[in-house]
C-alpha positions in Angstrom: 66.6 166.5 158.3 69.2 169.1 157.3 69.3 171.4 154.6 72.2 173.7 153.6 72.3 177.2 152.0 75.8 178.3 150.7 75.6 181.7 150.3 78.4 183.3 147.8 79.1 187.2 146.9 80.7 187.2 143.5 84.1 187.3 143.0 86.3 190.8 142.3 84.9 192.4 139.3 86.0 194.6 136.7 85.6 198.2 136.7 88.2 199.3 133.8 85.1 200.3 131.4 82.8 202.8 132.0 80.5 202.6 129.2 80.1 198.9 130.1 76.4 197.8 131.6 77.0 197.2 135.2 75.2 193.6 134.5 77.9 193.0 131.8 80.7 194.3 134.3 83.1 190.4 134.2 85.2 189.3 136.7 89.0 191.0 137.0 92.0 188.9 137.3 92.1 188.9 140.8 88.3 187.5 140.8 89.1 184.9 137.9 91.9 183.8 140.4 89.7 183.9 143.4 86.4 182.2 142.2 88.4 178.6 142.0 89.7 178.9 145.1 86.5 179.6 146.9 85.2 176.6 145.0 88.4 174.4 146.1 87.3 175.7 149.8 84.0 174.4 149.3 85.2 171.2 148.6 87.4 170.7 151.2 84.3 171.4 153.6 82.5 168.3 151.5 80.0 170.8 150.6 79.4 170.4 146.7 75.7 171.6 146.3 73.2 170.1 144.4 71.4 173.0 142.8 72.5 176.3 142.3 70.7 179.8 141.9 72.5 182.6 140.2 72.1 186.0 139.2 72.2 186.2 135.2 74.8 189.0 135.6 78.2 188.3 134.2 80.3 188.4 137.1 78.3 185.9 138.9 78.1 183.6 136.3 82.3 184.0 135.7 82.4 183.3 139.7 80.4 180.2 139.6 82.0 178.8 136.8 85.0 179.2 138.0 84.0 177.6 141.8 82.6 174.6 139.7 86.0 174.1 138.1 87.3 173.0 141.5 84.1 171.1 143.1 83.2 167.3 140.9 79.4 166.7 139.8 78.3 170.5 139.7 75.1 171.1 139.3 73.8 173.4 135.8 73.0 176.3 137.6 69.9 177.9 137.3 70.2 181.8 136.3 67.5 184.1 137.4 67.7 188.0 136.7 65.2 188.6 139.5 68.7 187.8 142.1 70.3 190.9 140.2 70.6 193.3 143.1 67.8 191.4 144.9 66.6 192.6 147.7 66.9 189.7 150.7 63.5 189.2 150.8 63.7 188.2 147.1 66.8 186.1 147.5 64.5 184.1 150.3 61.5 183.7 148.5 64.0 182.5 145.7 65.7 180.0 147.7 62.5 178.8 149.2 61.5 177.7 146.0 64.1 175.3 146.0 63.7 170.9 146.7 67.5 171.2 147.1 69.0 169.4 150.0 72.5 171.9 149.8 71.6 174.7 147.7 74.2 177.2 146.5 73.3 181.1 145.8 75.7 183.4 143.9 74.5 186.9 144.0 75.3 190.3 144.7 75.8 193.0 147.6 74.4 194.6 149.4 71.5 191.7 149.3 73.2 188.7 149.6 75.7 190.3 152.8 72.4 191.6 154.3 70.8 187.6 154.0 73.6 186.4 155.3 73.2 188.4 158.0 69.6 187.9 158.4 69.7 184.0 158.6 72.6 183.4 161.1 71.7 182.3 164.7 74.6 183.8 165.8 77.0 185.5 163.1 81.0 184.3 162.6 83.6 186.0 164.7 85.3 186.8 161.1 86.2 190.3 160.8 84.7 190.6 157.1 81.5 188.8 157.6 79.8 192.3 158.4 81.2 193.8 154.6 80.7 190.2 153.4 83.1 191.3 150.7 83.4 189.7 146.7 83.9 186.1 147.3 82.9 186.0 150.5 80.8 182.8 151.3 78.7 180.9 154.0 78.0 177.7 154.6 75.0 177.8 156.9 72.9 174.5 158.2 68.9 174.5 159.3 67.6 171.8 160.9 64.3 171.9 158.4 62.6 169.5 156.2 62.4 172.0 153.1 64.1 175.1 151.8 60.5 176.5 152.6 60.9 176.5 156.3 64.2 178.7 156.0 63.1 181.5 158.5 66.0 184.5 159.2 67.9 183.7 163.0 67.4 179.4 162.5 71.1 178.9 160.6 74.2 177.4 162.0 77.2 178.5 160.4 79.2 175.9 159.0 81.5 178.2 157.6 82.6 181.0 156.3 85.8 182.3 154.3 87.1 185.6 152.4 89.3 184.7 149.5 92.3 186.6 151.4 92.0 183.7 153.9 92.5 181.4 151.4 96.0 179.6 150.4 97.2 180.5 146.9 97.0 177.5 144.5 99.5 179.4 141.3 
């Protein structure tokens, strides 16, 4: 059997005020035009998932609501606050908590970049993969019966896209 893991930094975030909680930091414009495009990416590779982990910051949660506006039948996400800033150790033992056949993770650098990094059998010849910069997102594919037998080196990339390689939909 195969399982999936799509892998998602948030989109472009908002630094205009500096008295505001990093975990309350939203997305800027350029990430509220981004996250819908990643999400119309993901659909043009078929891969809707069928759960979804994501960090309770706000950011993430603006990113993933704006990929589900572009993908049909989204999942309710589940938010955990352990994936804020989690280490990729934590992000694992997240994901391999999961029954899901094609799980989706939004989260945060430099964790989710250094996952990515960690699962990949052999990385993509993309020039951001190694920054895995906001919006940035992986489709990888394990030949495994559960999300519990994810190990790091065992993914096949499916995919991977930058928002900057996207097509503009305005």
């Amino acid at each position: 059997m195969t399982r999936t893991l799509i892998l998602i930094r948030h989109a472009k975030s908002d630094w205009d005020d500096p008295a505001l909680d990093d975990h309350d930091r939203p997305l800027n414009a350029r990430g509220q035009r981004n996250a819908p495009r990643i999400g119309a990416w993901l659909a043009g590779q078929g891969m809707v998932p069928d759960a979804v982990l994501c960090s309770t910051a706000l950011r993430t949660r603006q990113t993933w609501e704006g990929i589900a506006t572009a993908l049909p039948d989204t999942p309710e996400p589940v938010f955990s606050h352990g994936l804020y800033h989690a280490a990729p150790g934590d992000m694992l033992n997240a994901i391999r908590d999961s029954d899901a056949a094609r799980l989706a993770v939004v989260g945060h650098n430099p964790g989710i970049g250094s996952l990515a990094w960690s699962l990949c059998a052999e990385p993509p010849e993309h020039p951001k993969f190694g920054l895995y910069p906001t919006g940035a997102a992986l489709i990888l594919s394990f030949d495994i019966d559960h999300m519990t037998d994810i190990s790091p080196g065992r993914g096949r990339v499916a995919g991977f896209v930058v928002p900057r390689d996207l097509p503009d939909t305005a």
